[in-house]
GULOTI-987744 format. One record per residue (C-alpha): x, y, z; residue in three letters. Coordinates in Angstrom, 2 decimals. Layout:
% GULOTI-987744
+---------+---------+---------+---------+
:      xx :      yy :      zz : residuo :
+---------+---------+---------+---------+
:       X :       Y :       Z :     ALA :
...
+---------+---------+---------+---------+
This chain:
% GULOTI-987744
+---------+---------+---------+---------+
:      xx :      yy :      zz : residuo :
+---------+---------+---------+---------+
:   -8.93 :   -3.27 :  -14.31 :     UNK :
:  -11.56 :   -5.60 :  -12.48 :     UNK :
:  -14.03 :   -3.84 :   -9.62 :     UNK :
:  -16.35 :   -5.50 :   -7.81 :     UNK :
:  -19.87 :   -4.07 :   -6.72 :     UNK :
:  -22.19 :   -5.57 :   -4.26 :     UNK :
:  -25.46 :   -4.41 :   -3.56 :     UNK :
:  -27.40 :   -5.63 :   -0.35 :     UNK :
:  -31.15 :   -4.74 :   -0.56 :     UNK :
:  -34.23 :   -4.98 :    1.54 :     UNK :
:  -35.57 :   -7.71 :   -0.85 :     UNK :
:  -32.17 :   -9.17 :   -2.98 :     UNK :
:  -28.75 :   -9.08 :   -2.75 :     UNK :
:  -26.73 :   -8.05 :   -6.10 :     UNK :
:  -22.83 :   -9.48 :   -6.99 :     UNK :
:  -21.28 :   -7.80 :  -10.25 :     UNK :
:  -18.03 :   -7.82 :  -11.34 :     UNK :
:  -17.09 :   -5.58 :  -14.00 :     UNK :
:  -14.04 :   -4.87 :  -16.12 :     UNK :
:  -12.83 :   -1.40 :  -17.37 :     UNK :
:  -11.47 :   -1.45 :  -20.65 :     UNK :
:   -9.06 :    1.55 :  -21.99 :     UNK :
:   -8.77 :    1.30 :  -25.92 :     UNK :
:   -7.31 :    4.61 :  -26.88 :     UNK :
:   -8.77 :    6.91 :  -24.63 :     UNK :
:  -12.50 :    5.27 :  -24.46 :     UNK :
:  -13.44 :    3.68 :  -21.59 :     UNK :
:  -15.99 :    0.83 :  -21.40 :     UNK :
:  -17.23 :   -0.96 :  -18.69 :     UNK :
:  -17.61 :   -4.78 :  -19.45 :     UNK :
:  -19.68 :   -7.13 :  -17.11 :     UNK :
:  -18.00 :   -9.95 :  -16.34 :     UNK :
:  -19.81 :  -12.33 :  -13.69 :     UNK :
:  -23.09 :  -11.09 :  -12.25 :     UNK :
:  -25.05 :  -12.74 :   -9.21 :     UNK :
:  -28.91 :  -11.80 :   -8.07 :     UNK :
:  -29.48 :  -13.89 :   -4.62 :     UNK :
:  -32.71 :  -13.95 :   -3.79 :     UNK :
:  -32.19 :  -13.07 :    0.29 :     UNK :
:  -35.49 :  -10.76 :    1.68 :     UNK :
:  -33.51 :   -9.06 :    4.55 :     UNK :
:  -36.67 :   -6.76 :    4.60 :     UNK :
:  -39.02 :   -9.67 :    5.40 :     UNK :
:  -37.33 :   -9.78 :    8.69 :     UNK :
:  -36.49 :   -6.47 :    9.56 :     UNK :
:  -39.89 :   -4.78 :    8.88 :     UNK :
:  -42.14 :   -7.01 :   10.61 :     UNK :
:  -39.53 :   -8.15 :   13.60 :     UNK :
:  -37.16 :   -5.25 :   13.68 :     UNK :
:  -34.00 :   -7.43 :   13.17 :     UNK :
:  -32.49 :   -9.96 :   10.64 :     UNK :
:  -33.41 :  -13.21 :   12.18 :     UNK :
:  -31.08 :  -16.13 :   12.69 :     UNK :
:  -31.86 :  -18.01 :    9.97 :     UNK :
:  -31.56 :  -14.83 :    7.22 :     UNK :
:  -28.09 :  -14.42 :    8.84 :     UNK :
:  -26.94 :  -17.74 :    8.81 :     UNK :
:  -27.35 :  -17.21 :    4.61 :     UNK :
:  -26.03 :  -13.88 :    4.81 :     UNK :
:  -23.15 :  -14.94 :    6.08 :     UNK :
:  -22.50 :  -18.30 :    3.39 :     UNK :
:  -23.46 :  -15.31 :    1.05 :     UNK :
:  -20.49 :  -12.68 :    2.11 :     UNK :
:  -17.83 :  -15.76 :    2.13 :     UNK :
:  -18.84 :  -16.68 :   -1.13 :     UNK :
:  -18.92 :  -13.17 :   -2.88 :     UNK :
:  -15.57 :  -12.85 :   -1.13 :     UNK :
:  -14.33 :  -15.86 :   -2.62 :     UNK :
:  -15.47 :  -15.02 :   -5.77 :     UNK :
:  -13.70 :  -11.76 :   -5.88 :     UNK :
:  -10.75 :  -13.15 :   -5.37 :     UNK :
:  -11.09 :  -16.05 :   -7.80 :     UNK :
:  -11.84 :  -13.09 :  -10.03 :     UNK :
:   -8.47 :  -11.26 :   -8.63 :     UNK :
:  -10.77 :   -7.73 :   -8.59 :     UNK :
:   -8.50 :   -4.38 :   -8.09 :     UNK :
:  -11.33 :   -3.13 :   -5.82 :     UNK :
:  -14.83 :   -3.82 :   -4.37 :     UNK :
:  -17.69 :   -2.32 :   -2.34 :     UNK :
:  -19.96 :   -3.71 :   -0.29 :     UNK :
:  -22.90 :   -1.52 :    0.06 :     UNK :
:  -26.13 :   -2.19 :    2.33 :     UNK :
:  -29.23 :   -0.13 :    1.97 :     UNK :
:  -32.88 :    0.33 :    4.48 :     UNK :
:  -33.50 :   -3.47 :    6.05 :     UNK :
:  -29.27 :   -3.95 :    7.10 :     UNK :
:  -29.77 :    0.61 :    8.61 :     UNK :
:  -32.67 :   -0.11 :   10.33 :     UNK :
:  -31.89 :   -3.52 :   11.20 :     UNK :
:  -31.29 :   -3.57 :   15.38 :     UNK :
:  -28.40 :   -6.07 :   14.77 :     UNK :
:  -27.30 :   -4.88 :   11.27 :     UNK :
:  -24.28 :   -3.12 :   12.45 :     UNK :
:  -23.44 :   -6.62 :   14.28 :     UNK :
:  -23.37 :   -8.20 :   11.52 :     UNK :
:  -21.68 :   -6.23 :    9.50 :     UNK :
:  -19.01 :   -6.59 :   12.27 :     UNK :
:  -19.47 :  -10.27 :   12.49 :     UNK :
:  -18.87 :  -10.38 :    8.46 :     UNK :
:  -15.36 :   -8.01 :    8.82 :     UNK :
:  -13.79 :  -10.02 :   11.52 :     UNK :
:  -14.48 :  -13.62 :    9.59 :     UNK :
:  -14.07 :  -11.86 :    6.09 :     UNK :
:  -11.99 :   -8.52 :    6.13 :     UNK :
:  -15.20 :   -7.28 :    4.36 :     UNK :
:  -16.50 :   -4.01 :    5.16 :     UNK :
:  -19.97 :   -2.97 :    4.40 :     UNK :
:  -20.97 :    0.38 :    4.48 :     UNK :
:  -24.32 :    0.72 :    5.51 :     UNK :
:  -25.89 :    3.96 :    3.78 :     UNK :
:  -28.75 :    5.86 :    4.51 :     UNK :
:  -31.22 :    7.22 :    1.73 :     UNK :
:  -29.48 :   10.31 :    1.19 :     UNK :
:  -25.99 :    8.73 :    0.49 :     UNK :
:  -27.90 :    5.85 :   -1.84 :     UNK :
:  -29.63 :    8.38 :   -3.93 :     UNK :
:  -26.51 :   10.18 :   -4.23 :     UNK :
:  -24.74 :    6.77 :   -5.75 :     UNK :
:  -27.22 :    6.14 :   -8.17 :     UNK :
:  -26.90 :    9.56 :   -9.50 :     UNK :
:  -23.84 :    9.20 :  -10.52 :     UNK :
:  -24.72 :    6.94 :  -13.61 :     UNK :
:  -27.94 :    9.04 :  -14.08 :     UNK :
:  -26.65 :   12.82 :  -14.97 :     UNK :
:  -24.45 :   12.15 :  -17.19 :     UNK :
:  -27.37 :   10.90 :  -19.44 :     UNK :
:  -29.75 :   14.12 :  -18.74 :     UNK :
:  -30.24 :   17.10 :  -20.77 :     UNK :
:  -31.08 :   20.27 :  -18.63 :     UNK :
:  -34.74 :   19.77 :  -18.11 :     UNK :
:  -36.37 :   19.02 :  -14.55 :     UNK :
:  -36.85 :   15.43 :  -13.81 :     UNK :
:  -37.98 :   13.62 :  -10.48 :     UNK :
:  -35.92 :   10.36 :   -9.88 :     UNK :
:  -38.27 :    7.75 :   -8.34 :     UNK :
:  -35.95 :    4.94 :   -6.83 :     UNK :
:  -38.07 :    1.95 :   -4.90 :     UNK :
:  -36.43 :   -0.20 :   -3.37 :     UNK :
:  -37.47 :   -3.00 :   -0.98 :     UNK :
:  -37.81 :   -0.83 :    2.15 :     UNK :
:  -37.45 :    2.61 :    1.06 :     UNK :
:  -38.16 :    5.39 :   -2.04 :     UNK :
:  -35.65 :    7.87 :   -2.48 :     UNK :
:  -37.14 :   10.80 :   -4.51 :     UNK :
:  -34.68 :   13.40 :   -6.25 :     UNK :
:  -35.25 :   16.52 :   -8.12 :     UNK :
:  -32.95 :   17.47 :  -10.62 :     UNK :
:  -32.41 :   20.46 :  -12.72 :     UNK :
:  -29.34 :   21.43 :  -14.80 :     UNK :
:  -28.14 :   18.04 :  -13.99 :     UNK :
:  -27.63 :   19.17 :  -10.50 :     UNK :
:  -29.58 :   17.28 :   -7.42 :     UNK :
:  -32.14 :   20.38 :   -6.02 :     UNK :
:  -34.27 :   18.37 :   -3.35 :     UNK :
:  -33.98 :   14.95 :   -2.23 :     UNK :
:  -35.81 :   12.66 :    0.26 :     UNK :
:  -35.82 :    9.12 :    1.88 :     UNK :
:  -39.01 :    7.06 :    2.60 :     UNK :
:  -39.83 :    4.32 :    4.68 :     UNK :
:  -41.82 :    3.03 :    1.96 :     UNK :
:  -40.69 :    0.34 :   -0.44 :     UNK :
:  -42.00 :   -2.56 :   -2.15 :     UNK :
:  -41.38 :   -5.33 :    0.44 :     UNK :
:  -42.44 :   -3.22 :    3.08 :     UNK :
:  -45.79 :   -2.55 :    1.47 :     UNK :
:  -46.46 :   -6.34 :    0.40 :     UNK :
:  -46.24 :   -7.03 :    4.37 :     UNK :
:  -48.44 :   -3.78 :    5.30 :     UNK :
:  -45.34 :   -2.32 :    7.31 :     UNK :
:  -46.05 :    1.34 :    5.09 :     UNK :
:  -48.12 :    3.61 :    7.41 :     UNK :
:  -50.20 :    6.26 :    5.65 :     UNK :
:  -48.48 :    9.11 :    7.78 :     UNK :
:  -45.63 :    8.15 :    5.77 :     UNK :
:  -47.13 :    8.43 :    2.34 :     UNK :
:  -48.67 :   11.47 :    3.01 :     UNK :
:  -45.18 :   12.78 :    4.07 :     UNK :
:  -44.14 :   11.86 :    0.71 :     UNK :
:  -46.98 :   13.82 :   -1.41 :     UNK :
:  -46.62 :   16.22 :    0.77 :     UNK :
:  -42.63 :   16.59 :   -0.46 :     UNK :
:  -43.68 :   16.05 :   -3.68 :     UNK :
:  -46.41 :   18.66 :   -3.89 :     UNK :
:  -43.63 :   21.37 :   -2.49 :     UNK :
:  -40.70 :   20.78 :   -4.42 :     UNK :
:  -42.60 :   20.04 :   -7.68 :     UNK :
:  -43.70 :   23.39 :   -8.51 :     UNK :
:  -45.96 :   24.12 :  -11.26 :     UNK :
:  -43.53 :   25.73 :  -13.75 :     UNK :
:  -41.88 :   22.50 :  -13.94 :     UNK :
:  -44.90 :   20.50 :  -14.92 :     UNK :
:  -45.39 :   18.51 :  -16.59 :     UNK :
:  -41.99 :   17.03 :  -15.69 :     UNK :
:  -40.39 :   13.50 :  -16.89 :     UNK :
:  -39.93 :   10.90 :  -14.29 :     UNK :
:  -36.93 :    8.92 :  -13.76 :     UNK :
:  -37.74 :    5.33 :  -12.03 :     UNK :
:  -34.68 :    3.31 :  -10.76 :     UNK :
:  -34.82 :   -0.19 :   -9.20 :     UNK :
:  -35.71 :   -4.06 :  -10.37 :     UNK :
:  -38.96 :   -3.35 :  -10.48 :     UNK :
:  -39.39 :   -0.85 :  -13.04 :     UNK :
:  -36.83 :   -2.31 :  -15.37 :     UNK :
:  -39.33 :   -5.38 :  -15.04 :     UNK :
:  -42.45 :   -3.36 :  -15.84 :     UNK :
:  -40.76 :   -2.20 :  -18.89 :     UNK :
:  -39.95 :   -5.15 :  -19.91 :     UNK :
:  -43.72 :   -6.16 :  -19.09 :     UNK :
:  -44.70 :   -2.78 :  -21.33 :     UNK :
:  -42.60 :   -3.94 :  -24.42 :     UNK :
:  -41.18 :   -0.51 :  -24.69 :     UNK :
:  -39.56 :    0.19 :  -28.44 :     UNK :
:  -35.75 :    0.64 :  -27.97 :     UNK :
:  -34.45 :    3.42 :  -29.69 :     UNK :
:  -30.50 :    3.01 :  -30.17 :     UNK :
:  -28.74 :    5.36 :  -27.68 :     UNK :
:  -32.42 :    6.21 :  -25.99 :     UNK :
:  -33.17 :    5.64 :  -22.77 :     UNK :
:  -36.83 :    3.58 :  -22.64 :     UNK :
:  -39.21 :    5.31 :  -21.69 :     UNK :
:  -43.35 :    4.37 :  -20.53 :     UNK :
:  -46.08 :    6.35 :  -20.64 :     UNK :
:  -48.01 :    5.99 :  -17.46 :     UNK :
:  -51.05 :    4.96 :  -18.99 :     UNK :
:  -48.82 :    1.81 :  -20.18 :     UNK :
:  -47.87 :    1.12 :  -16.50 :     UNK :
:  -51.58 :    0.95 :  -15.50 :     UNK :
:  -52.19 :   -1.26 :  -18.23 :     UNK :
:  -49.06 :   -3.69 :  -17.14 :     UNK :
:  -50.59 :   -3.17 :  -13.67 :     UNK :
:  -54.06 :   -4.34 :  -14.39 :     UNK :
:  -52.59 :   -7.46 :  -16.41 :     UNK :
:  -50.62 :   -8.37 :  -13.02 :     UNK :
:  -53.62 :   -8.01 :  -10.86 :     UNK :
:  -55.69 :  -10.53 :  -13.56 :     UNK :
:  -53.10 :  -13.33 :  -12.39 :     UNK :
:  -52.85 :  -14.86 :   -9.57 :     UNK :
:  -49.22 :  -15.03 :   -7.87 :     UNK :
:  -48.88 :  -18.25 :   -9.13 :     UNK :
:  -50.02 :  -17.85 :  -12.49 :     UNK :
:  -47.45 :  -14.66 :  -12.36 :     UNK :
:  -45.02 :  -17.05 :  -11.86 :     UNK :
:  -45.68 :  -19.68 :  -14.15 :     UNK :
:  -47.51 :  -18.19 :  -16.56 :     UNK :
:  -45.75 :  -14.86 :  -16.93 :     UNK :
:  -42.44 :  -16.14 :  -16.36 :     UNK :
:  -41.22 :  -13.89 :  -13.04 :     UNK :
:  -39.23 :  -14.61 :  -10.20 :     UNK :
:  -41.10 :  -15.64 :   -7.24 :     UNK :
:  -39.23 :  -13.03 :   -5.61 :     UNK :
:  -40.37 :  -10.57 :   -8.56 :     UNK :
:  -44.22 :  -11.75 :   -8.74 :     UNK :
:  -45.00 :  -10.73 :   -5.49 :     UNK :
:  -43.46 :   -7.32 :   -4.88 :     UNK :
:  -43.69 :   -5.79 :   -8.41 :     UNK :
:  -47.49 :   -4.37 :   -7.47 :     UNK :
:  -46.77 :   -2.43 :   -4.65 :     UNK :
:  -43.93 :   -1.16 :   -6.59 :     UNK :
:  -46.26 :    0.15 :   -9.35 :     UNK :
:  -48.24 :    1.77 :   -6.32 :     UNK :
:  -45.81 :    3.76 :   -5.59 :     UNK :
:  -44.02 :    4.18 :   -9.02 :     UNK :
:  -47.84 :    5.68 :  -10.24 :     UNK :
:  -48.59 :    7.40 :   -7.29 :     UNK :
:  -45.46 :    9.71 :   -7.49 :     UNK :
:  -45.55 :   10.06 :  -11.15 :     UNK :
:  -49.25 :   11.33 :  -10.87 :     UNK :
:  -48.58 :   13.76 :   -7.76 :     UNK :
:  -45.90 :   15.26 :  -10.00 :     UNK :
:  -47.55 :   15.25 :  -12.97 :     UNK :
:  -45.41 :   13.23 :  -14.58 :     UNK :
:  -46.61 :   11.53 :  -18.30 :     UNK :
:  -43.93 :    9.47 :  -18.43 :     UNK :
:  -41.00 :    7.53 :  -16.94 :     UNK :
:  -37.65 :    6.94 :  -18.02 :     UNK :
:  -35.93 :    3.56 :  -17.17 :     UNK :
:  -32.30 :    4.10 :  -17.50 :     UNK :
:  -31.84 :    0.05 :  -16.27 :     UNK :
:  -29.19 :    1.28 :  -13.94 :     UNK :
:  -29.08 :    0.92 :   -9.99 :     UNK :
:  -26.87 :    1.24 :   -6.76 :     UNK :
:  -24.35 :   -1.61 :   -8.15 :     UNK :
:  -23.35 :    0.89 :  -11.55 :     UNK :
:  -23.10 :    3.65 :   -9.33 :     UNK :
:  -20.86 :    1.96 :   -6.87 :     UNK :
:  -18.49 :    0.56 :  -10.24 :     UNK :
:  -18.19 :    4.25 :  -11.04 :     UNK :
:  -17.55 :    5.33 :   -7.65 :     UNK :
:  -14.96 :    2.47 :   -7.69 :     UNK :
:  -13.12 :    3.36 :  -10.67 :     UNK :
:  -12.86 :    7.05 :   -9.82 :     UNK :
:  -11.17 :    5.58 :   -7.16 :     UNK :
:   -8.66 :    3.80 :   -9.00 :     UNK :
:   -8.14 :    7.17 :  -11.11 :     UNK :
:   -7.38 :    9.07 :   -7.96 :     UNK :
:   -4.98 :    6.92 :   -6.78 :     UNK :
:   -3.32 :    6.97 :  -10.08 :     UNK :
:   -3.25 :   10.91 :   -9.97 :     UNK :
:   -4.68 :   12.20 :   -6.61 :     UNK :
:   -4.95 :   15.65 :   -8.53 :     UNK :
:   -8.14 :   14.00 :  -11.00 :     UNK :
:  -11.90 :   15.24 :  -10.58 :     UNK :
:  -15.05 :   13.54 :  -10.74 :     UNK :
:  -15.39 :   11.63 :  -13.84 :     UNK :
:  -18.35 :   11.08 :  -13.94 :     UNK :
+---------+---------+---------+---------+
C-alpha cells in the first residue's frame, strides 16, 4: 500500500510518499520519495495578510507537480494538509478552490487544534504515563499540548511561530497569552515535567547539539545544550550559518526565533529537557491515512494507532 502525505507550512511545503509493508502481522512504514520545497507562504501572509501573486503562481506549479507525482507513484491515498499562513490567509480558501477545480486536489485547511491533534497521533504511542508538554513551532503558529496517561489534557494554538517572529509579526499580548496558559495548566505537582518539541527546527537543533542516539530512544537535549547551540548560531552571521554551518537558507534564518520560543516554554514549565521524536504533521497524516485504508477494509476496526 502507497499513501501520500503533504504538508503545507507557513515557511515550507513537505511531499512524502510512504509505503506500508505487512510481513506477517508487522507493519512498517517505508519512505519512498520525499520532497521539502522551500515556499514561505508565511512571508506573505503575516506581513500583507494574503498569499501574494507571485507565492501563488509557485503554489500552484507546486500542487500540479505533487499531483503528478502521486500518480507516477500510483499512491492508494493522499492528504493534502495546510496549516496557519493558507487559515489565516484572506485568499487561502481561494486557492485552495482554484487548486481543486484545475487538480481534483482537496486541501484541508486545519486550525491549531486539529494540527496538534495529527501530530499526536505518532507521539503517544511512544509515551510512558508521565506528564509531558508538546511544544510544536511551526512557521506561524505554536501549538502547546499537555499530556498525561497518554491522553491530550489541555491544548492551545498561538499566533506565534518562527517566520512570524523573524518578520516581528509576534505581538507581546500574544506571548504573554501563552505563559499565561502555560503557568495554569502546568501545575506544580507535575514539575519538573519533560518537554516534547515537534517541528524542523528542533530536529535541526538536535542535530546542531550532537545528541547520543540510544537504539529505540527518543533524543533527547538538555536545555542548557539548546542555549549553547543558540549562542553558537548568534556568533555567525546568516551567511556564515549558511556556508559555514551548512543550513538551508531557509533554515539559517528562522531556527533562532524558534529556539526563543522552544526555551521560553521549556523554562515557564520547568522543563530540563526536550524530547525530539523527529516526527511532524506529514507522519501523522500517513497514519491517519492508513487507518483509513484499514477502515475501509473492515469499517468495524478502531484506532490503530
Amino acid at each position: 500500500m502507497k499513501l501520500g502525505a503533504i504538508d503545507i507550512g507557513s515557511n515550507a511545503i513537505r511531499f512524502q510518499i510512504t509505503n506500508v509493508i505487512d510481513y506477517k502481522g508487522a507493519i512498517t512504514f517505508k519512505k519512498v520519495e520525499y520532497v521539502r520545497f522551500p515556499l514561505r507562504l508565511g512571508q506573505d501572509v503575516f506581513k500583507h495578510n494574503r498569499i501574494l501573486a507571485a507565492s501563488e503562481a509557485k503554489f500552484i506549479k507546486l500542487m500540479a507537480t505533487f499531483k503528478m507525482l502521486l500518480e507516477l507513484y500510483e499512491v492508494d491515498d493522499y492528504m493534502f494538509c495546510a496549516t496557519s499562513a493558507m487559515r489565516e490567509s484572506a485568499n487561502g480558501r481561494e486557492i485552495a478552490e482554484k487548486v481543486k477545480a484545475q487538480f481534483g486536489i482537496e486541501i484541508d485547511i486545519v486550525d491549531g487544534d486539529r494540527e496538534a491533534e495529527i501530530i499526536n497521533k505518532v507521539i503517544f504511542n511512544r509515551l510512558d504515563n508521565r506528564s509531558y508538554i508538546h511544544i510544536d513551532v511551526g512557521g506561524g503558529s505554536t501549538e502547546l499540548n499537555l499530556l498525561a496517561n497518554k491522553r491530550k489534557v489541555a491544548a492551545q494554538s498561538f499566533k506565534i511561530g518562527s517566520v512570524r517572529r523573524l518578520g516581528g509579526e509576534d505581538s507581546p499580548a500574544e506571548w504573554q497569552r501563552m505563559k499565561a496558559w502555560v503557568d495554569k495548566h502546568v501545575t506544580i505537582d507535575m514539575r519538573p515535567m519533560v518537554a516534547i518539541g515537534t517541528g524542523g527546527n528542533i530536529s535541526k537543533i538536535n542535530e546542531l547539539a550532537n545528541t547520543p542516539k540510544e537504539k529505540g530512544e527518543i533524543p533527547r537535549i538538555n536545555i542548557y545544550k539548546i542555549e549553547e547551540v543558540q549562542k553558537e548560531l548568534k556568533s555567525y552571521t546568516l551567511e556564515e550559518r549558511i556556508n559555514v554551518m551548512m543550513l538551508n537558507p531557509d533554515r539559517a534564518d528562522v531556527i533562532l526565533p524558534a529556539c526563543d520560543i522552544y526555551l521560553s516554554v521549556m523554562k515557564w514549565a520547568n522543563a530540563k529537557d526536550i524530547l525530539v521524536p523527529d516526527v511532524g504533521l506529514k507522519d501523522g497524516l500517513l497514519q491517519l491515512l492508513y487507518e483509513r485504508q484499514m477502515k475501509k477494509k473492515n469499517p468495524k476496526v478502531e484506532n490503530l494507532f
